[in-house]
C-alpha positions as CSV (number, residue, x, y, z in Angstrom):
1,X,0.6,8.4,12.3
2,X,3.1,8.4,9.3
3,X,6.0,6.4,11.0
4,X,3.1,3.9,12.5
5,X,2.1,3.5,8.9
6,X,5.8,3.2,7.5
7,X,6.4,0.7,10.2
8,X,3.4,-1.3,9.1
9,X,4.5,-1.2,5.6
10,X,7.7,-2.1,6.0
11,X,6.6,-5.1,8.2
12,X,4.1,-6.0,5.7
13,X,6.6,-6.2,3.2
14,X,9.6,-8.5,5.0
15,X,7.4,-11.7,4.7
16,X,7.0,-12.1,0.6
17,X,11.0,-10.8,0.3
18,X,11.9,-13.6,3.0
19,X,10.3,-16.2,1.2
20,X,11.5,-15.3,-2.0
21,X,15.1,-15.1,-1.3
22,X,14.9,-18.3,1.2
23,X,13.5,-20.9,-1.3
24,X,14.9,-19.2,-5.2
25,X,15.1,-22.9,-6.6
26,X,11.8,-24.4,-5.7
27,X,9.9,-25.8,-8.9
28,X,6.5,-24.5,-8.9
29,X,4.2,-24.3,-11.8
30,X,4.2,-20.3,-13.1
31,X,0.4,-20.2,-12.4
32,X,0.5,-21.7,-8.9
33,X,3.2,-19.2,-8.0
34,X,1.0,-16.5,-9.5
35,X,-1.9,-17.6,-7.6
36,X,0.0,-17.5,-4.3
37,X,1.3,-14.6,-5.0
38,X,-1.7,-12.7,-5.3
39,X,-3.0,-14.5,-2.6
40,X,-0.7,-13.2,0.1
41,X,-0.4,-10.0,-1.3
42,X,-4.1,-9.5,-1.2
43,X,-4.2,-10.7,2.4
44,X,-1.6,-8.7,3.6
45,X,-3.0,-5.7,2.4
46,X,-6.1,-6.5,3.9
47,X,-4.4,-5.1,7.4
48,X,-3.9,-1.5,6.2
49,X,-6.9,-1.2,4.4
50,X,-9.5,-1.8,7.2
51,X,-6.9,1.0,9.6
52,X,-7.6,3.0,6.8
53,X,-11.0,2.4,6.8
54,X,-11.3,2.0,10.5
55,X,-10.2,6.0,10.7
56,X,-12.4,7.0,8.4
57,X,-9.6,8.9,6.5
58,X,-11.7,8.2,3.3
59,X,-14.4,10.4,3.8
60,X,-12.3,13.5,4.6
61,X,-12.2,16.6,1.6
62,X,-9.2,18.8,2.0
63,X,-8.6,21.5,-0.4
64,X,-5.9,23.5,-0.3
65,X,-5.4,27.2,-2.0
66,X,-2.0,26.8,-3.6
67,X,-1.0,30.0,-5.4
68,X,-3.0,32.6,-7.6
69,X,-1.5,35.0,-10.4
70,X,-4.1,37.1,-12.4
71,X,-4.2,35.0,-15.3
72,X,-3.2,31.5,-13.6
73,X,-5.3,29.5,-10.7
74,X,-3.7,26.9,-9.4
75,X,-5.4,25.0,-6.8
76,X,-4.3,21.5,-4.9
77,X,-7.3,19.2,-4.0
């Protein structure tokens, strides 16, 4: 499951690098390239989200015990 998820992140992320380095001297407004911006990043993540959602990773609890003196209780949730 991790390298799937690497893979898909690191695919997700060659487009807007691309892009960027193909076409540096294009004059576009600031705001339109912010716009566009947050466009395709919004719809790229869009993916990943609904595989996270679809495996209903977001509803699992795990707590784990980490380490216990007599004075100090440290726990990782």
């Amino acid at each position: 499951m991790y390298t799937t998820m690497a893979i898909l992140t690191l695919t997700s992320l060659i487009p807007p690098i691309t892009i960027a380095l193909v076409s540096p001297n294009e004059k576009n407004s600031y705001p339109h390239y912010v716009k566009t911006t947050i466009a395709s990043t919004f719809m790229i993540s869009l993916f990943p989200t609904m595989m996270f959602m679809c495996t209903d990773q977001e509803v699992i609890i795990s707590n784990w015990h980490w380490t216990a003196t007599q004075t100090l209780d440290l726990s990782l949730s």
